[in-house]
C-alpha positions in Angstrom: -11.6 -56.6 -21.3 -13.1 -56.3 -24.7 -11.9 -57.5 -28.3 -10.1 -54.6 -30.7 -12.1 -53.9 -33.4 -8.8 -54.2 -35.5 -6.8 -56.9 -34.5 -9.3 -59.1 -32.3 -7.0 -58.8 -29.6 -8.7 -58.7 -25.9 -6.8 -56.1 -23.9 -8.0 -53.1 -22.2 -10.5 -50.8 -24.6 -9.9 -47.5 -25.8 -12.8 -45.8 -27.4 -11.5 -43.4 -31.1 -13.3 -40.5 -30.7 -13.7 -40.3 -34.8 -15.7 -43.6 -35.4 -16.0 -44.6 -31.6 -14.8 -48.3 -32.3 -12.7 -49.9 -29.4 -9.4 -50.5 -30.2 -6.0 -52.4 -28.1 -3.4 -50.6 -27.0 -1.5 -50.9 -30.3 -4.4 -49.6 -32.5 -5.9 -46.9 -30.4 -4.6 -44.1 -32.3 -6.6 -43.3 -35.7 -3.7 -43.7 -38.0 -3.1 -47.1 -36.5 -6.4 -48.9 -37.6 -7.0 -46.7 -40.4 -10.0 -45.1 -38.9 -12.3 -43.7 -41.0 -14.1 -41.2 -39.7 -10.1 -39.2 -38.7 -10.2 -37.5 -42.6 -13.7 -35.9 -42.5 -13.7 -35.1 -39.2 -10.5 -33.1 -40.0 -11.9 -31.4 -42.7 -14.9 -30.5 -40.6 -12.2 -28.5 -38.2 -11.0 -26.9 -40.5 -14.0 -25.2 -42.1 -14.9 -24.2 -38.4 -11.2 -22.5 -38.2 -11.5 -21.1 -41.7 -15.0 -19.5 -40.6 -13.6 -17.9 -37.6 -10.5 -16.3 -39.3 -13.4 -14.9 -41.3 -15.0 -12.8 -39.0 -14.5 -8.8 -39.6 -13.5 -8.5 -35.9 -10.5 -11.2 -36.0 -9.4 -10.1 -39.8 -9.0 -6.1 -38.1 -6.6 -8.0 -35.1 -4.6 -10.1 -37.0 -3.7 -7.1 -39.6 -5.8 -8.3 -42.3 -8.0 -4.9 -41.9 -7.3 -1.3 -40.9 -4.9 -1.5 -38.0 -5.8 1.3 -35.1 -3.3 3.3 -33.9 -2.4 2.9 -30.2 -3.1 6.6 -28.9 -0.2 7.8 -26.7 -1.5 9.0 -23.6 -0.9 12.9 -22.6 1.1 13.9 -19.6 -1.2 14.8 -17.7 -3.3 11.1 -18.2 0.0 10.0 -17.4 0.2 11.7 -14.1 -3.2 10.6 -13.4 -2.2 7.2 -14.1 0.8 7.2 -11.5 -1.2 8.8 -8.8 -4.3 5.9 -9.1 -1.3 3.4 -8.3 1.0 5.1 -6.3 -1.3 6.4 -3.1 2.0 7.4 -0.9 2.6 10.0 -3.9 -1.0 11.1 -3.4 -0.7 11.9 0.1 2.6 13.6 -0.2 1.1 16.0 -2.6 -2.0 16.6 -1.5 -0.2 17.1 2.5 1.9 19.5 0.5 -0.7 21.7 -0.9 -2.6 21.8 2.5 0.7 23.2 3.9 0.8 25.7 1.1 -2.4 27.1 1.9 -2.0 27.2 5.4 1.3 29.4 5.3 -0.6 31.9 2.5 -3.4 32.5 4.8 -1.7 32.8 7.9 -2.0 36.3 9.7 0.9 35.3 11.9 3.0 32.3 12.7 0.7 29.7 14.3 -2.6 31.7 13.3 -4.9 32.0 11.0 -8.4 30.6 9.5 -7.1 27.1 8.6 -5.2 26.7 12.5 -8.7 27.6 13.7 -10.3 25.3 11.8 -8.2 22.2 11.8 -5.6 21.7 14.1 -6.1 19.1 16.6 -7.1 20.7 20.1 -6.6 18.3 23.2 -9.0 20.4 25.1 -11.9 18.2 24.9 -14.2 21.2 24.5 -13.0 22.7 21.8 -12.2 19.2 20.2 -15.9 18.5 20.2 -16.9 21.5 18.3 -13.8 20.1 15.9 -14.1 16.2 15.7 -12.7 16.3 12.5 -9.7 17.6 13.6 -8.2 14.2 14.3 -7.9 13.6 10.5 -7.5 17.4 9.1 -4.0 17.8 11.5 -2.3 15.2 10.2 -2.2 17.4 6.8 -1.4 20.8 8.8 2.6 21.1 10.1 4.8 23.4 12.0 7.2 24.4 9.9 8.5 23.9 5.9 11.6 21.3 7.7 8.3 19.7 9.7 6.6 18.9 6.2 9.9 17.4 4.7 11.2 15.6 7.3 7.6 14.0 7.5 7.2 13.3 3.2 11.0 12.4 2.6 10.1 9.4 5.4 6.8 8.2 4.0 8.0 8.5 0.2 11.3 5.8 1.4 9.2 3.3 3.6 5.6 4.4 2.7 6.4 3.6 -1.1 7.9 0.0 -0.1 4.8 -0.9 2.3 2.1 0.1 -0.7 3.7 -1.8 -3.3 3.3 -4.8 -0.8 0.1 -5.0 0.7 -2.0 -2.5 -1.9 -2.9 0.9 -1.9 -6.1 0.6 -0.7 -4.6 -1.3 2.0 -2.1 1.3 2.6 -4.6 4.1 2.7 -6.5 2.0 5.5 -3.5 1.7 7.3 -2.1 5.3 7.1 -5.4 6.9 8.2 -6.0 4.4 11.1 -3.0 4.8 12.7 -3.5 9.0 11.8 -6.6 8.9 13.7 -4.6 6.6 16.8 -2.1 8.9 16.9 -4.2 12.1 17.4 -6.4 10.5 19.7 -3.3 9.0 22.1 -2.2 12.5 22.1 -5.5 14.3 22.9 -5.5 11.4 26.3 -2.0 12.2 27.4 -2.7 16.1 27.3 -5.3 15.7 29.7 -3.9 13.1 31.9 -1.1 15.9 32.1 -3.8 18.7 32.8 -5.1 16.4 35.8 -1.2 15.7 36.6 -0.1 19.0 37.1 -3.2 21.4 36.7 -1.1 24.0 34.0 -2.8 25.1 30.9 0.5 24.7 29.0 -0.5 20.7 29.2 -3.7 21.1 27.1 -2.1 22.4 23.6 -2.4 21.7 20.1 -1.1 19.3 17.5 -0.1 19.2 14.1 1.3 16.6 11.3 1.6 13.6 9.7 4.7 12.3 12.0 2.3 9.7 13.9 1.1 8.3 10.7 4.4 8.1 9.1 6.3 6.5 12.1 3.3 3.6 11.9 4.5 3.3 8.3 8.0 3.3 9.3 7.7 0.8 12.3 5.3 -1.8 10.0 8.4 -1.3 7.3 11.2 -2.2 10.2 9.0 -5.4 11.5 8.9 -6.6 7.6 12.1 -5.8 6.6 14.8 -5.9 9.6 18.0 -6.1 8.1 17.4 -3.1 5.6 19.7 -0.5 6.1 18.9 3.0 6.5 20.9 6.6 6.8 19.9 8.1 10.4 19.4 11.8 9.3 20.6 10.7 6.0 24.6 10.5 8.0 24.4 7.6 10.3 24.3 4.3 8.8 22.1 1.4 10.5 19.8 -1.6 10.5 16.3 -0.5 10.0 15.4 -2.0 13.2 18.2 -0.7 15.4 16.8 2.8 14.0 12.9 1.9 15.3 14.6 0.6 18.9 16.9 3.9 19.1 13.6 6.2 18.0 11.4 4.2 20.7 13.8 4.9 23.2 14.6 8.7 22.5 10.4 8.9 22.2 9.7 6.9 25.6 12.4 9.3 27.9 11.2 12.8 26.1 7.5 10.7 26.9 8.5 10.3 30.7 10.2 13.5 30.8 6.7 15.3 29.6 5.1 13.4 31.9 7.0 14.2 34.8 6.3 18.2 34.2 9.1 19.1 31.4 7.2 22.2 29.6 9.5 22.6 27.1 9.8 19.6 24.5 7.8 20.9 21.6 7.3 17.3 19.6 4.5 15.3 20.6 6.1 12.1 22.1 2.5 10.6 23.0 1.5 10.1 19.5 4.5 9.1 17.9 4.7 6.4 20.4 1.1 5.7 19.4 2.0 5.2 15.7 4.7 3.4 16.4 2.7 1.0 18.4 0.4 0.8 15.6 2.9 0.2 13.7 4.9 -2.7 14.9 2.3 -4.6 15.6 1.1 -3.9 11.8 4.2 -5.0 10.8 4.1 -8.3 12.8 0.6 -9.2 11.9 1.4 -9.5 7.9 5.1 -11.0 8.7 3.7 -14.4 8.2 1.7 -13.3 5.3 4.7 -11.5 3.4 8.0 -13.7 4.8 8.6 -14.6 1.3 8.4 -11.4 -0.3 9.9 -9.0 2.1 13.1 -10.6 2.7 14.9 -7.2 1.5 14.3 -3.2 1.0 16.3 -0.9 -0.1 15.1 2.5 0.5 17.2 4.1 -2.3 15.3 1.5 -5.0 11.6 2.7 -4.0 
């Protein structure tokens, strides 16, 4: 305890940071032991602010100088723009393009330079003369309904899982589970060529689908209650669609397996991605409860 400079009073001591007397509870505040260092100490403030709103570079922001014109950007910098934050549009376009150039230099339906050089061959021979093939298939399809069925899916549930974890996150993702996927079905081929000894087990791959049913499977474990159109008809819970598609894929799976030559999807890698997928979706669950308590595909 000390005694207030203004009243004498012993109480606990607070210092005035103007004339750094102590002061009582009742007279700490300047105007309550008319402290006289408050007024110049004020005034010194004030030239400081006065200074400041001096300065060329403060008068041009607050309107005092020559205001600069915000330059509207041009549709194409716009376009640029959308693409550097929306990485699901990327891939659809740039998967589109791929497909455009494939079909204009085919020589026939299945053949051509770019099915030599880039769809994914399960033979491992001719996959080791084209490692790269893992990636480069996943932007190589069938058939035009192939390529849409494939973008339409990633724009709905590829859009909602970027805006959540990232883009660079959902890039990651996307190619990881491309690469899975192409790799799970390159194994299966051959475990079929050992099976059964045909060399209609050792064919070739192309598309996105394993990718984008990883995307859709992470989607269903983060958002199970979303509903969804089944071949934009049949109306369900997101999750009832990723148990009714893991079914269908594991019998046409067992059904390959067993020596059925004629099922031309590749079951072995969209079981992959969708592997990949779920358990995606379950490791950022605890991450994203909060925030992914709802999708609605038609608000992407």
């Amino acid at each position: 305890m000390t005694q207030c400079s203004e009243c004498g009073k012993e109480d606990m001591s607070f210092k005035c940071r103007y004339c750094s007397e102590k002061f009582c509870s009742e007279h700490r505040l300047p105007e309550n032991h008319d402290c006289p260092g408050l007024e110049p100490a004020l005034e010194k403030e004030k030239e400081e602010t006065d200074k400041w709103f001096q300065k060329k570079e403060v008068k041009n922001e607050i309107g005092n100088g020559p205001a600069k014109k915000a330059r509207k950007p041009s549709v194409i910098e716009d376009i640029l723009n959308t693409f550097k934050t929306n990485y699901t549009l990327l891939i659809i376009l740039f998967t589109s393009f791929i497909y455009f150039l494939q079909v204009s230099t085919a020589t026939a339906p299945g053949q051509g330079p770019m099915y030599d050089m880039f769809v994914l061959q399960s033979d491992i021979g001719e996959l080791l003369t084209h490692p790269w093939s893992v990636v480069t298939a996943m932007f190589m399809h069938g058939t035009t309904f192939h390529l849409f069925a494939n973008m339409i899916t990633l724009y709905f549930f590829g859009t909602a899982l970027e805006r959540l974890i990232g883009s660079r996150k959902f890039l990651k993702f996307y190619f990881v589970s491309g690469i899975i996927a192409s790799l799970a079905f390159v194994a299966f081929r051959n475990l079929l060529y050992l099976i059964h000894g045909s060399p209609w087990a050792l064919g070739t791959a192309v598309g996105a689908s394993g990718a984008v049913v990883a995307v859709f499977a992470a989607v269903a474990m983060l958002y199970p209650r979303a509903d969804i159109l089944l071949f934009f008809v049949i109306p369900m819970k997101i999750k009832t669609g990723l148990y009714a598609f893991a079914g269908f894929e594991t019998f046409m799976f067992i059904l390959t397996l067993s020596g059925f030559e004629y099922w031309p999807f590749a079951s072995s890698a969209h079981l992959a991605g969708l592997i990949v997928g779920v358990w995606f979706g379950k490791k950022l669950q605890k991450k994203y409860t909060s925030k992914s308590s709802f999708f609605n595909p038609l608000e992407v």
